[in-house]
C-alpha positions in Angstrom: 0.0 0.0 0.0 1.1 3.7 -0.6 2.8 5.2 2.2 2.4 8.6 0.5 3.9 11.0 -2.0 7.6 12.1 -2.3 8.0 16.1 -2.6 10.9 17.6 -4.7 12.1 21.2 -5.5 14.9 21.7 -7.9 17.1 24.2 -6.2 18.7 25.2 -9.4 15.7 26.2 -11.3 13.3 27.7 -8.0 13.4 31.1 -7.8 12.0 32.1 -4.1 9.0 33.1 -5.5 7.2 31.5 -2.1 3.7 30.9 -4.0 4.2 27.3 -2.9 4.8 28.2 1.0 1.9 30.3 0.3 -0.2 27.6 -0.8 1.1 24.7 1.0 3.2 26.4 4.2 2.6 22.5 6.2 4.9 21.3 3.3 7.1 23.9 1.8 9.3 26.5 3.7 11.8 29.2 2.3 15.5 28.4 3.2 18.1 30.7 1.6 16.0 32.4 -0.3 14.8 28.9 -1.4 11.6 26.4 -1.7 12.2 23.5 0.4 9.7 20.6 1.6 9.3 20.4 5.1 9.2 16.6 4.3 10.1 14.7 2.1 6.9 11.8 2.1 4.1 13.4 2.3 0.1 11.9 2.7 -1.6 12.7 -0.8 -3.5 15.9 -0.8 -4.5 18.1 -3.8 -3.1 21.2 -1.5 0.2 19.4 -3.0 -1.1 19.2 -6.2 -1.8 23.2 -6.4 1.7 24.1 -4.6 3.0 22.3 -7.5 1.4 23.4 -10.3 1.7 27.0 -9.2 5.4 27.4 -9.2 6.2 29.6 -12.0 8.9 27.4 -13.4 8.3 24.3 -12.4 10.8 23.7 -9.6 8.2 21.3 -8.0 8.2 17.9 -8.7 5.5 15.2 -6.9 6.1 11.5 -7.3 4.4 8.4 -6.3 6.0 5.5 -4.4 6.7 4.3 -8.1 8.3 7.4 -9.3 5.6 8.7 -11.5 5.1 12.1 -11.7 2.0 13.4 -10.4 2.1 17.3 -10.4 2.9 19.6 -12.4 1.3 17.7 -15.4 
């Protein structure tokens, strides 16, 4: 069974925008001027999803257990 959804940001493409602490501040935080997941397994929630899909370029990656991207689509 799914023990949950992994959380990445690619440090070398965010840019600090923060619309993903914004919109998901349980599971992102700003840390040198950077996104970072407070975690990185997280239980599936579409406040993921958005997070994701809001970043301007795409830092944000969510994966199932098997790897397969979720968000942004």
């Amino acid at each position: 069974m799914s023990a949950g959804w992994r959380i990445e940001v690619d440090a070398r493409r965010c840019i600090g925008s923060g619309s993903c602490v914004g919109m998901a501040p349980t599971h992102f935080r700003m840390e040198s001027g950077r996104a970072t997941p407070t975690a990185a397994a997280v239980e599936p929630t579409e406040t993921v999803i958005d997070a994701a899909e809001s970043c301007p370029v795409e830092a944000i990656a969510v994966r199932d257990d098997d790897g397969i991207l979720i968000a942004p689509t």
